[in-house]
C-alpha positions as a Markdown table, in Angstrom:
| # | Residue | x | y | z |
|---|---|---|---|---|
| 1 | Unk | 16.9 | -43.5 | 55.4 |
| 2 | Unk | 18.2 | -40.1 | 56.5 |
| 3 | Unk | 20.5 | -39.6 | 59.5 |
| 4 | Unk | 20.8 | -35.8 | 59.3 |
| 5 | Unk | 18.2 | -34.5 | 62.0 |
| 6 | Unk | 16.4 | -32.1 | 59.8 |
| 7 | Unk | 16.5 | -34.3 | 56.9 |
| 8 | Unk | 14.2 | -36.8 | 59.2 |
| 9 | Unk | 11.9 | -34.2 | 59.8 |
| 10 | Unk | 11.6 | -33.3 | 56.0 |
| 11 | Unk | 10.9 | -36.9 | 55.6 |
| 12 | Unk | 8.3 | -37.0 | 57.9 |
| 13 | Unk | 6.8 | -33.8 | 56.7 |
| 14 | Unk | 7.0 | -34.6 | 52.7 |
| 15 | Unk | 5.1 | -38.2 | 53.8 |
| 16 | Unk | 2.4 | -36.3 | 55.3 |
| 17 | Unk | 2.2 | -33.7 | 52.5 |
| 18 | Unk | 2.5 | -36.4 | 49.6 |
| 19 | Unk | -1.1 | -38.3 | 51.8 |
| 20 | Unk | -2.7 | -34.6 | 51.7 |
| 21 | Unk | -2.0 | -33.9 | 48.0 |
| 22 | Unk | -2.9 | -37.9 | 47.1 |
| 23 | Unk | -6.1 | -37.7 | 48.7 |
| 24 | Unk | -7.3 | -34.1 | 47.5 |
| 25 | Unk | -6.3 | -35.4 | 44.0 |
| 26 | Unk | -8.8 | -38.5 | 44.3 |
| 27 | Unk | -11.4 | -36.0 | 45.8 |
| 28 | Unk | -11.2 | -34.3 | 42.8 |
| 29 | Unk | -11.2 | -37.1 | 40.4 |
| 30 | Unk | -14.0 | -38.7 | 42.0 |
| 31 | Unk | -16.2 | -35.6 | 41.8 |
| 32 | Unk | -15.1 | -35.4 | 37.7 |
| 33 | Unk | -16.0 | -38.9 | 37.4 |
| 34 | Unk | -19.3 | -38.9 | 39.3 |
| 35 | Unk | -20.8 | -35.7 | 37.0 |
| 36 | Unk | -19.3 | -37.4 | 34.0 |
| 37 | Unk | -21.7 | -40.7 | 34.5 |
| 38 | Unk | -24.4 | -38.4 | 35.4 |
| 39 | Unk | -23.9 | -36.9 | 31.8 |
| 40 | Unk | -23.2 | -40.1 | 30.4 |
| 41 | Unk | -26.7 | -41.4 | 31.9 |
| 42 | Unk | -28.4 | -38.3 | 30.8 |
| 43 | Unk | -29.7 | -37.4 | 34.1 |
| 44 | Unk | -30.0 | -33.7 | 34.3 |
| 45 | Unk | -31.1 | -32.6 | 37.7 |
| 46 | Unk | -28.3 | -35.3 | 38.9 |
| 47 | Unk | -25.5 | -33.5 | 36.5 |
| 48 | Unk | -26.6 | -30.3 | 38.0 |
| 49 | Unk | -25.7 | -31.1 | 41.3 |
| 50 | Unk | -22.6 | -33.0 | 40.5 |
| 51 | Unk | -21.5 | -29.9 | 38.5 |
| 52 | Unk | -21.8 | -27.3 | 41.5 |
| 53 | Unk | -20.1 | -30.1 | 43.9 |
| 54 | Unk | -17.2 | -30.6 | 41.4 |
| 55 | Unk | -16.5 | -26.6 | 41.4 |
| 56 | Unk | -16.8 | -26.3 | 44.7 |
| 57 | Unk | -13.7 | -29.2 | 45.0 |
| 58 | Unk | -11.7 | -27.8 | 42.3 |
| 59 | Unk | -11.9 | -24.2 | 44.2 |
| 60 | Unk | -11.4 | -25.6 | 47.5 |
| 61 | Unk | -8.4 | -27.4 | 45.8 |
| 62 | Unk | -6.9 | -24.6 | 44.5 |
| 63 | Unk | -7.2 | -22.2 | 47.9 |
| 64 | Unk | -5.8 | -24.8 | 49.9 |
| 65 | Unk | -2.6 | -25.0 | 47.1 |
| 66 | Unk | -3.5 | -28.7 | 45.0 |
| 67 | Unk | -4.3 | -27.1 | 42.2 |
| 68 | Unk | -2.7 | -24.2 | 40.0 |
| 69 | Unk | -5.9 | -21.8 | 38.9 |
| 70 | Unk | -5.7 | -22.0 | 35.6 |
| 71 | Unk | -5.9 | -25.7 | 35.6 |
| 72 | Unk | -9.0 | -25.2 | 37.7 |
| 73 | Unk | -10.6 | -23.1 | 35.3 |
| 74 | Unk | -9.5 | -25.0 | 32.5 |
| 75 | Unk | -11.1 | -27.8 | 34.1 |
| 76 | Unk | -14.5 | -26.1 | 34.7 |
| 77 | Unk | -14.8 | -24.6 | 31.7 |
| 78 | Unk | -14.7 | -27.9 | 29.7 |
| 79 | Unk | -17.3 | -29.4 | 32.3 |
| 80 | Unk | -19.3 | -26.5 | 31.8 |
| 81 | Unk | -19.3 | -26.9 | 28.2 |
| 82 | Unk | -20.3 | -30.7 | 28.6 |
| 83 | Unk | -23.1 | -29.9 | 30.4 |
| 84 | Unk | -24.4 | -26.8 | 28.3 |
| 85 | Unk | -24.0 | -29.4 | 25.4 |
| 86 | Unk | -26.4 | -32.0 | 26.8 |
| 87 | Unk | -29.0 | -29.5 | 28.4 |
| 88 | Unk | -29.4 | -28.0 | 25.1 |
């Protein structure tokens, strides 16, 4: 435990910032997961729709600062590959 007076504050702060970046990270995950059984199941329309909300959290992630860009567009780019595998 920290006795210096900013180093409390730092603590406090790096708590808050470790909930932020743990739930955005889960976001994200859960969005990847949820288009992944979609294309698992082979449910088009549903993979669709779980492909646009997955982009939209891995570019929200990476404004905000979660996310470096290239591994955002890494990350779309193989998702987008998956589902212009199973669509054609």
């Amino acid at each position: 435990m920290p006795n210096i007076k900013s180093a409390k504050k730092r603590l406090g702060i790096s708590s808050r910032q470790n909930l932020r970046n743990t739930a955005a990270k889960s976001a994200i995950k859960t969005s990847v997961k949820r288009f992944e059984n979609a294309l698992a199941n082979g449910e088009n329309e549903q993979a669709q729709t779980a492909y646009k909300s997955t982009v939209k959290t891995l570019d929200k992630a990476v404004s905000k600062g979660f996310l470096h860009k290239n591994t955002a567009a890494r990350k779309k780019s193989r998702l987008s590959k998956n589902l212009k595998d199973m669509m054609s």
